[in-house]
N, C-alpha and C positions, 0 to 999 in steps of 0.2 A: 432512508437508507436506499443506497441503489440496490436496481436490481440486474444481475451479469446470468445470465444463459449459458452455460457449457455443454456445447454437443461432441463428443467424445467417449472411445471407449472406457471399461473399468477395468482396474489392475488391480487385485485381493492382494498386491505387497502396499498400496495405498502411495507406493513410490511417485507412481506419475496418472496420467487418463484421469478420469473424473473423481477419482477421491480426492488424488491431489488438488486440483480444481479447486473445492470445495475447501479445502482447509485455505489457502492461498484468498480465496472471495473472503472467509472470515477473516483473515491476520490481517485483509486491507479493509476493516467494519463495511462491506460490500455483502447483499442478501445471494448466498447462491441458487440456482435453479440447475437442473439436470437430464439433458433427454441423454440416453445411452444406446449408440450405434452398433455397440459389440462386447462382448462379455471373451475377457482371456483367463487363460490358465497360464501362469507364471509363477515364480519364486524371485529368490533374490540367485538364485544358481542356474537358471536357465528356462526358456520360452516353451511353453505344451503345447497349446492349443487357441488358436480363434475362432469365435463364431457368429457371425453378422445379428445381427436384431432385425428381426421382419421389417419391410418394407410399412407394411400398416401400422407396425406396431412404431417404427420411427415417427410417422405421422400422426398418428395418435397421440401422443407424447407430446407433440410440438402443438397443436390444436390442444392440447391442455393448459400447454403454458400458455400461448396466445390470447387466449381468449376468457384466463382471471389474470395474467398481472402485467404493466406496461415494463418491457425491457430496453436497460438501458445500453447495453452492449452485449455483445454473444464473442466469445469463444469457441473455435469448430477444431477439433483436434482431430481423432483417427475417423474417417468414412465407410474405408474398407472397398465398400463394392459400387457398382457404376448404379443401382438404384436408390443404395440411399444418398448418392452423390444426386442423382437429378429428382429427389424428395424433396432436400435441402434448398436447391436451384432455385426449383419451383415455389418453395415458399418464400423466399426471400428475395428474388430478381425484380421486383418490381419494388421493393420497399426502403425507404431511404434509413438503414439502420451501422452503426458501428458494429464493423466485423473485423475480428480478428484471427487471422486463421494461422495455426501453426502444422505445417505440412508434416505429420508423422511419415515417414514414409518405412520404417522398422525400430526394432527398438532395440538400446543396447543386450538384453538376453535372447537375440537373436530371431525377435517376431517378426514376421512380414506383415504390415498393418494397411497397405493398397496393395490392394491384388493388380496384376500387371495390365490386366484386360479393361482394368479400369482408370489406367493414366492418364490416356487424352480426354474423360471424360470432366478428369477432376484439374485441369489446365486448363477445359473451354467451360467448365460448367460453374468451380469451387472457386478461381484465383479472379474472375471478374467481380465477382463479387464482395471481394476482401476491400477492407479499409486497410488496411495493412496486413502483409502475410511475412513470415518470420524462420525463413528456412536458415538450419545451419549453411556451413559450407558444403557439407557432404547431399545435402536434400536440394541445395541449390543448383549444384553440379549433377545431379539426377535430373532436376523441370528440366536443365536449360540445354544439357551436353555438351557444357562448359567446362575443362577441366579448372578448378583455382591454384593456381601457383604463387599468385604476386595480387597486389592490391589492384593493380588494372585489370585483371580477373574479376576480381569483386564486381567492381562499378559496369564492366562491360556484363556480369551474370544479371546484376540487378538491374540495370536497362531493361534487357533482355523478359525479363520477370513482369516489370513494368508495363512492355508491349504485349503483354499476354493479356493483360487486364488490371493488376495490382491498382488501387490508388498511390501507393506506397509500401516499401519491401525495405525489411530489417536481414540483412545475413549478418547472424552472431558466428563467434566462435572460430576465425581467421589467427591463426597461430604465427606471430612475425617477431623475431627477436625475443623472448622469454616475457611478450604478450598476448594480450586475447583480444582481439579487433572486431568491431560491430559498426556493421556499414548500413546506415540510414542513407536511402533515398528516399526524399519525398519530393511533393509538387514542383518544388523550386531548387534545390541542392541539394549535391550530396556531404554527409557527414561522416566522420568515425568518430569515435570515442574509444579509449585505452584502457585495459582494465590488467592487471598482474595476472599471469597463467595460476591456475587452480587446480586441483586435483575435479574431472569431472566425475559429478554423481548424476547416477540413475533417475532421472525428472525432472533436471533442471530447466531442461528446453520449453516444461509445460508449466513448472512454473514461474520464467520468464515472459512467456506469452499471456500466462491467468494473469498474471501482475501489472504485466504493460496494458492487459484489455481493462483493469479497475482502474488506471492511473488515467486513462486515455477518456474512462469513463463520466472521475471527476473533472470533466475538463483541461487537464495538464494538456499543452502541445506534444507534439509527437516526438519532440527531442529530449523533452523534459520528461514525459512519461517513459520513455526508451531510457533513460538516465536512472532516475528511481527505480526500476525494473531492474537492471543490472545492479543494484547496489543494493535490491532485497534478495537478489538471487547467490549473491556472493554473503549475505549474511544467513543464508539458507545453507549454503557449502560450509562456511566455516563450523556450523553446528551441527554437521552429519555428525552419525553414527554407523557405524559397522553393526547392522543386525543379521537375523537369518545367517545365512552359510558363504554367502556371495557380494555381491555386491553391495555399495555406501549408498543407504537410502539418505533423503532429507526429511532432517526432523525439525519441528514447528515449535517454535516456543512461545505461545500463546502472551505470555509476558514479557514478549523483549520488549523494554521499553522506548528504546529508540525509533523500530519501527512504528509503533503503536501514536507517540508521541508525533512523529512525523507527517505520517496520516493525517491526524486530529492537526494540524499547523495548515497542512493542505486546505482542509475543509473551512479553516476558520478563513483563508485568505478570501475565503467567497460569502463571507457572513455581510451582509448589508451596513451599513454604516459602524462596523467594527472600528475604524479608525478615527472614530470620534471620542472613542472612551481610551486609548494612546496619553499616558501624563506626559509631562515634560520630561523624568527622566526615562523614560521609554518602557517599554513591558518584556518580561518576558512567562515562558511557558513550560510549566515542569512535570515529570515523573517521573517518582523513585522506585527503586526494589521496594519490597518487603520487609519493615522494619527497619529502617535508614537510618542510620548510623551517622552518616558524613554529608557534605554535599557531594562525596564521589560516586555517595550511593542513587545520584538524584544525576537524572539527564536533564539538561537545559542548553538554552541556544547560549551559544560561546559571546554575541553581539546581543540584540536585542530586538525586537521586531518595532518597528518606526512606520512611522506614517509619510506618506509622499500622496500629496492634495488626497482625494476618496480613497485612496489604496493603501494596505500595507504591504511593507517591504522586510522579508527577515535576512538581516544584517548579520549571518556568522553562519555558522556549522552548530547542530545538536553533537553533545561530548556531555560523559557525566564529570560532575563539577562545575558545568558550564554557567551554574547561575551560585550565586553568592544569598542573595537575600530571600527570594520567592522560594529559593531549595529549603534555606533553615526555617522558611515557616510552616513548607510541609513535614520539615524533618519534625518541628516540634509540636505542633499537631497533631501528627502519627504514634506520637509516646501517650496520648489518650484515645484516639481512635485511629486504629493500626490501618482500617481499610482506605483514608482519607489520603491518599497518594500522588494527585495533582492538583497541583493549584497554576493562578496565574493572577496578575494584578494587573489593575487599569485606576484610573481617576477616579476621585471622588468625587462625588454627585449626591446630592440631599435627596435629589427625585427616583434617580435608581435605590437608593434604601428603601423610599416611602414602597415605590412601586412593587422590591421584592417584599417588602413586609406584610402588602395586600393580599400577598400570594402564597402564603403562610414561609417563606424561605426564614428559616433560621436565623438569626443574623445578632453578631459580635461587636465590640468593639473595646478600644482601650484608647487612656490620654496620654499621651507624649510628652503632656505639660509635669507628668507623676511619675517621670521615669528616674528614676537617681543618677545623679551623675556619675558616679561610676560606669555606669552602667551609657549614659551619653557620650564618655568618652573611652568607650572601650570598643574596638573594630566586630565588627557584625553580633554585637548583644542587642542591639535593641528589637529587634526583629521577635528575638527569644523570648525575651523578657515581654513584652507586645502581645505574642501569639497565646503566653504561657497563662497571662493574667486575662487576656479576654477569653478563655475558656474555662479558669480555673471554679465556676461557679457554676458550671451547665455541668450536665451529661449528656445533651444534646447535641448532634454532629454538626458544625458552623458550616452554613454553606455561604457566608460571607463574612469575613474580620475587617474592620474600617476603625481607621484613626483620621482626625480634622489637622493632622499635622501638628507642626512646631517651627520654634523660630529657625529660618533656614531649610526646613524639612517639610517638602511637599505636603496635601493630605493622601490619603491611600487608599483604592478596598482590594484585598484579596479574597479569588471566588476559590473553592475549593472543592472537590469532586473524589469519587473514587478511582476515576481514570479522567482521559485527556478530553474524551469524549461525555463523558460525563458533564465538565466542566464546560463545556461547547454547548451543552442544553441548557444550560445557566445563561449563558450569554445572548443563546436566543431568544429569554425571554427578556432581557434587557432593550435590546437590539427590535 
């Protein structure tokens, strides 16, 4: 599991600062860590009070982390004051690490989160050191004293941004015809990407930024991780809630399976000789709700994930229904062990069974040659009827079902997991 650093203050609505953080490093399976620069007093109705975290005691904190676990990206949200601006400097100016910085510079309930006396310090001291730094428009038009009007605004703020120090500056949140514009600069061009205007919530800024620094972590490019960022933070908005008295915090659904799923697809792209176990009919990779009912209850890729020479390629969009066959094996799996909710299938191999069977894995299977014809000639039964009879004799959770095929019909194993991730630790002990 990676490990992501968030230096930032803490908000008690858990809206944004380092709680949000922290839930955000979990929803992307990324380990969180946490130094805290300032502790506020807030509600969902309006801003009390800041107050910085010692100088030592910032230091302290970061010399803790340093020095038990290797970090694989940092997140640097609120600072505050021009010392723990040049603590930060100091630790980090010499070290070659992924930093993602997102310029709080106040918050929507009205907090002031840089003290003024401390702006030039956190422009010569914080934004050199940024692998990417993530201002709105309104924090952009603050660094730079650019006012944004039009899209040559944009590109001229984030030049601008860039000659400060940035390696690379994202301005989210450009409002142009009834959308939402985010402008990537990086080394070599610039880009936008178009997103539909949204009702904004309270933390989304931080957890656009916690999310692009997980994505950027597993390796995604910087347009691809700016892409999936925007498209966990708008499934973040659509599941607000109205709590407290005031404002729409973001709430976390620990189980959406899309995101979850997505992730796990991510990581598997970087699995070692993955695309060796690819059948001829291609594979795909699923998780359902709770008790899954249909394949609409089951997310799968709309295409299939294919192989192209060493790499895989996933060929469509995740959409629930998206998978026809791997769905109903989990769907009917689930009707004896409810928690078994991802599977995925690859090629059959005599040697992957021997080898998971050394290993105490579980492992099922059914003939194809035994299936009734009814039942051969009925659209998506055999799968059921397959899944039903190679478990109907255990009480055991199968963490592998495999048939030797039939005339016409490949052979098969499905691996099957409690999650997507789950089923990713199965693979690597294949792999």
């Amino acid at each position: 599991m990676l490990n992501i650093l968030s230096i930032a203050g803490s908000d008690p609505t858990s809206g944004a600062g380092i709680q949000s953080d922290i839930k955000t490093f979990f929803m992307l399976h990324t380990y969180p860590l946490t130094v805290i620069t300032s502790i506020t007093s807030q509600n969902t109705k309006q801003f009390f009070k800041i107050r910085s975290t010692s100088v030592n005691m910032v230091k302290s904190q970061l010399d803790s982390i340093f020095s038990d676990f290797i970090i694989d990206a940092i997140k640097i949200g609120v600072v505050y004051n021009s010392n723990i601006i040049k603590t930060i400097h100091t630790k980090f100016k010499d070290k070659k690490l992924l930093i993602v910085t997102d310029p709080i510079l106040k918050s929507t309930t009205g907090g002031v989160f840089l003290k003024h006396n401390a702006f030039d310090d956190y422009k010569k001291l914080i934004i050199p050191i940024s692998t990417v730094i993530t201002p709105n428009v309104s924090e952009a038009s603050t660094l730079t004293g650019i006012k944004i009007t039009s899209k040559n605004n944009l590109y001229e703020c984030a030049s601008k941004i860039k000659s400060i120090g940035a390696q690379n500056v994202i301005i989210t949140g450009f409002e142009f015809q009834n959308t939402i514009t985010d402008l990537i600069l990086d080394n070599c061009k610039h880009m936008t990407q178009i997103s539909k205007k949204s009702n904004i919530v309270h933390g989304t800024g931080c957890n656009y930024s916690a999310a692009l620094t997980a994505y950027l972590a597993m390796g995604e490019t910087l347009y691809r991780a700016a892409i999936l960022a925007q498209k966990f933070v708008y499934d973040i908005i659509i599941n607000s809630k109205h709590v407290g008295h005031g404002i729409t915090l973001p709430v976390f659904n620990k189980f959406n399976e899309m995101i979850v799923l997505n992730n796990a697809i991510l990581k598997l792209q970087h699995v070692d000789r993955f695309h060796t176990l690819i059948p001829e009919c291609q594979t795909n990779f699923v998780f359902s709700r709770s008790n899954p009912k249909s394949i609409y209850d089951v997310v799968g890729i709309s295409g299939r994930i294919v192989k192209s020479k060493n790499k895989i390629i996933v060929a469509g969009g995740l959409e629930y229904g998206g998978s026809k066959h791997v769905a109903t094996a989990v769907i009917e799996v689930a009707k004896k062990f409810p928690d078994l909710r991802s599977a995925i299938n690859i090629k059959y191999d005599n040697l992957i069974i021997r080898k998971l069977s050394k290993m105490n894995y579980h492992i099922t299977s059914y003939d194809r040659f035994n299936e009734p014809n009814k039942i051969k000639h009925s659209e998506n039964k055999s799968i059921s009827w397959g899944i039903k009879n190679s478990i109907k004799s255990t009480n055991k959770k199968p963490d592998l079902v495999f048939h030797k095929g039939d005339v016409g019909k490949e052979p098969m194993i499905i691996i099957f997991g409690k999650d997507p991730f789950d089923v990713i630790k199965k693979i690597f002990d294949i792999c």
